[in-house]
C-alpha positions in Angstrom: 15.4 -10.0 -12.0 11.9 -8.8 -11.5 11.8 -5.2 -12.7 14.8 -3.2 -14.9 14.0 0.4 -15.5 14.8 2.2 -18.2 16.2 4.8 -16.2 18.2 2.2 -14.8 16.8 2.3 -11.2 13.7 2.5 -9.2 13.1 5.1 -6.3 15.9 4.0 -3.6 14.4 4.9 -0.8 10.9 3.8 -1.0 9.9 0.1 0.5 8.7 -2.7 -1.8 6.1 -4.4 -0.7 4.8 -8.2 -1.6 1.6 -10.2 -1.3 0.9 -14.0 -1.7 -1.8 -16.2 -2.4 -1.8 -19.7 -3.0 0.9 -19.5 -6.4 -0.3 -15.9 -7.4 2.5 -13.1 -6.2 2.0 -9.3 -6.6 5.0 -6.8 -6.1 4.2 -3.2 -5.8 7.1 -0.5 -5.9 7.7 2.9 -6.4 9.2 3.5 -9.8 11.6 6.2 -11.1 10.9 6.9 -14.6 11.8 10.5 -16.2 11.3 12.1 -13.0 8.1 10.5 -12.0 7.4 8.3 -8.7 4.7 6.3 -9.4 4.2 2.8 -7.8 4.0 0.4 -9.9 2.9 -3.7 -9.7 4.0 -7.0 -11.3 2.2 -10.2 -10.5 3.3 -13.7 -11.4 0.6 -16.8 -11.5 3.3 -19.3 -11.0 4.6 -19.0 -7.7 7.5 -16.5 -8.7 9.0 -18.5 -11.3 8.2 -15.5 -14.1 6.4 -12.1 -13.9 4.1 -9.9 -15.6 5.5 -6.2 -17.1 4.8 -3.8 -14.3 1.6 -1.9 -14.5 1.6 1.8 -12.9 -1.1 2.0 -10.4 -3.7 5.2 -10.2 -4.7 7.6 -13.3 -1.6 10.4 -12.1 1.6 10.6 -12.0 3.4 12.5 -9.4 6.8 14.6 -10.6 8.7 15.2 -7.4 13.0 15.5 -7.1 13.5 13.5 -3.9 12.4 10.6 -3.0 8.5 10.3 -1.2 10.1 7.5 1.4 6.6 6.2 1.2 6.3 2.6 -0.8 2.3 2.2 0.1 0.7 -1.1 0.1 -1.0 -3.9 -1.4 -2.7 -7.5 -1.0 -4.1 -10.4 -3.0 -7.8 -10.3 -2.1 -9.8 -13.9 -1.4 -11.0 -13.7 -5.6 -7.2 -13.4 -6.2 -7.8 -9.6 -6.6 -4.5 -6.9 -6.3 -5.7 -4.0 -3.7 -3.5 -1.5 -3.6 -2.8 1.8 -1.9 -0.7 4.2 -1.8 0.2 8.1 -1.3 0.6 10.8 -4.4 1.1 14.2 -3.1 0.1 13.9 0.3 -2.9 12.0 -0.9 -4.4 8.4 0.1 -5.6 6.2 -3.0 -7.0 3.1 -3.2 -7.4 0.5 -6.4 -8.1 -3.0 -6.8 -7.7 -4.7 -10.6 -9.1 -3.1 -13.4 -11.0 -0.7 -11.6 -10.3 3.2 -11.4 -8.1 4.4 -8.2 -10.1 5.8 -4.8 -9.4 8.7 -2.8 -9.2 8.3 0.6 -8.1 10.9 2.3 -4.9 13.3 3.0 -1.9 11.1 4.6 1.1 9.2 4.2 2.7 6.1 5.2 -0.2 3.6 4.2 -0.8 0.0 4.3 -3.6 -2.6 3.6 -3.9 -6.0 5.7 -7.1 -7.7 5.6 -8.7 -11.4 5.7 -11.9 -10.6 3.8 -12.8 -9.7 0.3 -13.0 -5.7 2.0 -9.5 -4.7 2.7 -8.7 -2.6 6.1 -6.4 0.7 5.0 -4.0 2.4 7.2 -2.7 5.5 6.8 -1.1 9.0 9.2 -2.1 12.0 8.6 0.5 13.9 10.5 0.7 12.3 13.8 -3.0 11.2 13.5 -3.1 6.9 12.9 -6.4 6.3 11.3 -8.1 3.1 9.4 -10.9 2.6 7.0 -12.3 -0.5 6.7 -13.0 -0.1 2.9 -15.2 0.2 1.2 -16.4 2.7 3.9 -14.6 5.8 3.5 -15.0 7.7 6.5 -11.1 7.6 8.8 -11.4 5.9 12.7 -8.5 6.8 14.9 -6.6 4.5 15.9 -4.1 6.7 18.3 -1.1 9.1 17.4 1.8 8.4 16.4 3.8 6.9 13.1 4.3 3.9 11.2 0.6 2.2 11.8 -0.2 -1.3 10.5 -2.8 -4.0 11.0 -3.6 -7.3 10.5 -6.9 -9.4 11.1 -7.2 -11.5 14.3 -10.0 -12.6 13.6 -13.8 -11.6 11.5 -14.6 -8.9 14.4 -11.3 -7.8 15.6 -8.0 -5.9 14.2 -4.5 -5.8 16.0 -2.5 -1.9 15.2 0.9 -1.6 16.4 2.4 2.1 15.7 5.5 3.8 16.8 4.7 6.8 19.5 7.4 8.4 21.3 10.1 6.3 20.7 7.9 3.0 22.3 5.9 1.0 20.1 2.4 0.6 20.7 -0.8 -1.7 20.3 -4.3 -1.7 20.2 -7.5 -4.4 19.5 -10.5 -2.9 17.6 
């Protein structure tokens, strides 16, 4: 076992998400602790084999009853960095290790892909699909939509594939 809570479980609804490189492993999920959904991240240096105690992400913490259905996002960077985003009451935040969270923008339902040292975020902001190739801050469209996520084809192009009326959806940028 990774993770026990105290409160004996973590937010049931919201996705885990993991992120590998080389024989470093982050984990980021959204906790349940005395009412509070933060996410929350554990990394291991040795392949898997043991883990870190989990370290809540962003400077907040977000009281909600229900669960946010929203597990955010994260990635190791090329300097073995964790980059992380995520949503806190309807708000986008970014944070990479030891350094102070971001706000991005108003949204949900973010991820984080990249092949570079400068992570490209994804995020909806009700059906609007935007991305921000940190660490500019100002949202592209990418279409409308849900669900968006990226990754890297190559240094000068993205693939996004979305849900959007019940079809799913691509685009190059």
């Amino acid at each position: 076992m990774i993770y026990q809570s105290p409160d004996q479980h973590v937010c049931e609804c919201c996705k885990p998400s993991i992120a590998v490189n080389g024989s470093s492993v982050a984990i980021m999920f959204r906790n349940w602790l005395n009412g509070s959904r933060d996410l929350y991240v554990t990394r291991s240096s040795d392949n898997g084999l043991t883990f870190a105690a989990a370290q809540k992400t962003g400077i907040d913490t977000w009281k909600v009853n229900g669960c946010p259905m929203d597990g955010g996002g994260l990635r190791i960077s090329p300097a073995n960095a964790v980059q992380t985003v995520w949503q806190r009451k309807g708000n986008i935040y970014y944070a990479t290790s030891n350094k102070p969270e971001t706000y991005l923008a108003k949204g949900r339902t973010c991820s984080i892909s990249g092949s570079g040292t400068n992570p490209l975020i994804t995020y909806q902001n009700r059906d609007t699909l935007n991305m921000i190739a940190f660490p500019q801050k100002t949202p592209r469209m990418v279409g409308t939509g849900g669900y968006l996520k990226a990754v890297p084809v190559n240094s000068a192009a993205n693939l996004f594939v979305w849900e959007q009326n019940n079809q799913i959806k691509y685009r190059r940028m």
